[in-house]
C-alpha positions in Angstrom: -65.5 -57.3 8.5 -68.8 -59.6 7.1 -68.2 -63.3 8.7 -70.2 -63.7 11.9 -67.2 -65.4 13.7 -63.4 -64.8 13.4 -61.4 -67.3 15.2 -57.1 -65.5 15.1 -55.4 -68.5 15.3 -52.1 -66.6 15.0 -49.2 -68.3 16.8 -48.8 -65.9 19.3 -52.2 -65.6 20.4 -52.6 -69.5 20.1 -49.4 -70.0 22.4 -50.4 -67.2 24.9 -53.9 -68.7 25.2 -52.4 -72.0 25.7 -50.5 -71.0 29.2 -53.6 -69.4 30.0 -55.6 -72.5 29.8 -53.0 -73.6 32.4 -54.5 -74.5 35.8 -51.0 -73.8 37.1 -50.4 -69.8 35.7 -50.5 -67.7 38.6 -52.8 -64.5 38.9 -50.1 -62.0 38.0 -48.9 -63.7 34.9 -52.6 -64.9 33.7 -53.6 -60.9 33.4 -49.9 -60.4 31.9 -51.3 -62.7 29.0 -54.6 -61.4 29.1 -53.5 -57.9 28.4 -50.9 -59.2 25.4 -53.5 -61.6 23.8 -56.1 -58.8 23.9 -53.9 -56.0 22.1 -52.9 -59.0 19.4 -56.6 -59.2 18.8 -57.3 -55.8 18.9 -55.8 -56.1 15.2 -58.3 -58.2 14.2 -61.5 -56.2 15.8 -60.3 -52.8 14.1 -59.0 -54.2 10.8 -62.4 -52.1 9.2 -61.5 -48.9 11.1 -62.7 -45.9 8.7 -59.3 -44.0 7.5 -58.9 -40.8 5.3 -55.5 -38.5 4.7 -54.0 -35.5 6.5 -51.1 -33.5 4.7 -48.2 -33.6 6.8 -44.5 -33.4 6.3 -41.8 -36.0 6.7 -38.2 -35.5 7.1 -38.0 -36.2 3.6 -41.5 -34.4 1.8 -44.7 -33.8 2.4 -47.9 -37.0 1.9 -50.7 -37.2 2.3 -51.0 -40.2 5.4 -53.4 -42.2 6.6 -54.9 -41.4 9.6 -58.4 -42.2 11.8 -61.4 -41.0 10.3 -64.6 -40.0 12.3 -65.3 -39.7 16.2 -63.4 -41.7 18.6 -64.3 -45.7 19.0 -66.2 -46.7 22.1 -64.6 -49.8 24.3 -67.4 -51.3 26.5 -66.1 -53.7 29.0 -68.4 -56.1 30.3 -67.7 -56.2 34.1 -65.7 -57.4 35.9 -63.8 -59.6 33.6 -64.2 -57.2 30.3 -61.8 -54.8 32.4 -58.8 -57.7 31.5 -59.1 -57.0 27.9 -60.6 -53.2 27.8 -57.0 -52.0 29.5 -54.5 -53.5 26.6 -56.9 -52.1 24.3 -57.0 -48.9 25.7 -53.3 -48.7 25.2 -53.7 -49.2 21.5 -57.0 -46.6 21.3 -56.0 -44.3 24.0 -58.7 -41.8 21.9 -61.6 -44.3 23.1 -64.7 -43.1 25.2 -64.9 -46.1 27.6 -68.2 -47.5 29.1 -69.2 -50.5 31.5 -71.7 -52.7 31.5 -72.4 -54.6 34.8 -74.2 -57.8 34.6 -74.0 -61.2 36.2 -74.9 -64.7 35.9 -77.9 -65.8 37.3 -76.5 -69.4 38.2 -79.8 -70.9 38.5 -81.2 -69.7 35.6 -77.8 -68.8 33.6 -79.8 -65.5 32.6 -77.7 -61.8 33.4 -78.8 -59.7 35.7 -77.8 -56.2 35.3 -76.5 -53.8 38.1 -74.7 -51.3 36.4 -74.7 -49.2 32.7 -72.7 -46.1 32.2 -71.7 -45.4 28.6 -70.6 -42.7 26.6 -72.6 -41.1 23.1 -72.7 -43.4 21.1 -74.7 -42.7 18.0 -71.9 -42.4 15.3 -69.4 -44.2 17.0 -67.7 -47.9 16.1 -68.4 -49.7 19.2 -66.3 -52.6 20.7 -67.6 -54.9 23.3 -64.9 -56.4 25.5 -65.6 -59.6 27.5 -63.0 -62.7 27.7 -66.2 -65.5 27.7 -68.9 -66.3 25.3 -70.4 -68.9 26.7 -74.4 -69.3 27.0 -74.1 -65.9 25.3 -77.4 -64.5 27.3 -75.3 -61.4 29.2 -73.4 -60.7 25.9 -76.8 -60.7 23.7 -77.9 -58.4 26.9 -75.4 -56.2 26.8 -75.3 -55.6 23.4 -79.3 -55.1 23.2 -78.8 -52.6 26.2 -76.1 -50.9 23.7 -78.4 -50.7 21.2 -81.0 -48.9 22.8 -78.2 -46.3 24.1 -77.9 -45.4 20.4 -75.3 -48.1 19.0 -75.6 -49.3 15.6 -72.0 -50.0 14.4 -70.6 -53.0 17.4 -68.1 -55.2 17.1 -68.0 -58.2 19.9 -64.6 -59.0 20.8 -63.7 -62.4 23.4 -61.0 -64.6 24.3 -63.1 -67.9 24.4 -66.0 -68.9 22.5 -68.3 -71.7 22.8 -70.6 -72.8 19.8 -73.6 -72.3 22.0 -72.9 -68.5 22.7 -71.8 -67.9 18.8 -75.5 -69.4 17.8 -77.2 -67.5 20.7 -75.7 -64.2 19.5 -75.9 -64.8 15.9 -79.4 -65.4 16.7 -80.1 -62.3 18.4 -77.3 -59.7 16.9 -76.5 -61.4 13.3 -75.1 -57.7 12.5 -72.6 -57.6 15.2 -69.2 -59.6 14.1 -67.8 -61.6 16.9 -63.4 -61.8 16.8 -62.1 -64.3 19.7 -58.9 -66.7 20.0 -60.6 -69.8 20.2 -63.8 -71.8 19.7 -63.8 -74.5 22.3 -65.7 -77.6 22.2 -69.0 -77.0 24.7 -70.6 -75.9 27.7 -70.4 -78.3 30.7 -73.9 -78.4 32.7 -73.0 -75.1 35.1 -72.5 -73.2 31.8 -69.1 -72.8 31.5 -66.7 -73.2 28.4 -64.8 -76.4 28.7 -62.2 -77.1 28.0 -61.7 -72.8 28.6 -60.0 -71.9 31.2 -61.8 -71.4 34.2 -63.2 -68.4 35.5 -61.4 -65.5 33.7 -62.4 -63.1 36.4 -61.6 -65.1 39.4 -58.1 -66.0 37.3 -57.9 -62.1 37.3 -58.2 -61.1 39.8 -57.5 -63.6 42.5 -60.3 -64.1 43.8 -60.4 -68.1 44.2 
């Protein structure tokens, strides 16, 4: 994966997202999508997954198959909303270390704050970051610096909505980390979120407004 920013505009995951948009989707079928939309573009984010061969023997002959090569991907969820798209992932990569990252939105500034940072080893390891908004881009440039430091050097960033001021900030401070998301939406309005978006994908979640 080279571009900076992939943008799946398959049908499924454009028709998914579209009843998420949807002021009206209620809380248990918003993280039903959630968890579908991520595992579609789980595809995407590990289409450059290492591979080699192991011998092994079909009903009909022996081949030599492919299968995963190297140690075990890391998912990182961003909390709290990361945790919507880290689970359908985890069904696809049940092999993954897991780790979170807690930050939150200063809404005066719009600058994270962290609170919490438990990872696994990560030197080696293709990393996947895991959080449903890009929007200013400031806690996902954190978190990824913060992954950095812990030893990460192969990340991929991997979101439901994108706005074109979170792509730039990112590119800007992590051009080596690819970015794979379902949408690129038009702006941010003046409290910092994505519009048109969705909302607040963690309160959509998880109920919570």
């Amino acid at each position: 994966m080279t571009e900076h920013l992939t943008v799946v505009r398959h049908p499924l995951v454009q028709h998914k997202l579209s009843h998420m948009r949807d002021a009206t989707t209620p809380t248990p079928v918003f993280r039903q999508l959630l968890r579908e939309v991520s595992q579609l573009l789980a595809y995407e984010v590990t289409r450059d997954m290492a591979l080699t061969t192991r011998r092994i023997d079909t009903p009909l002959q022996a081949m030599d198959a492919p299968v995963l090569d190297g140690p075990e991907p890391a998912l990182i969820s961003i909390l709290r909303a990361g945790n919507g798209l880290l689970d359908g992932i985890l069904e696809l990569m049940p092999q993954a270390r897991v780790g979170f990252v807690g930050l939150y939105r200063d809404e005066a500034t719009l600058e994270p704050v962290k609170y919490y940072f438990k990872v696994p080893p990560l030197e080696g390891r293709m990393v996947f970051v895991v959080d449903p908004m890009l929007a200013t881009g400031n806690s996902s440039a954190a978190a990824v610096s913060m992954l950095k430091e812990a030893g990460a050097v192969n990340l991929r960033f991997l979101c439901l909505l994108a706005a074109p001021e979170g792509v730039a900030r990112m590119r800007a401070a992590h051009p080596d980390v690819p970015i794979v998301t379902a949408a690129l939406d038009a702006r941010l309005d003046a409290r910092g979120y994505i519009v048109p978006g969705l909302g607040d994908a963690g309160d959509r979640m998880f109920g919570t407004k």
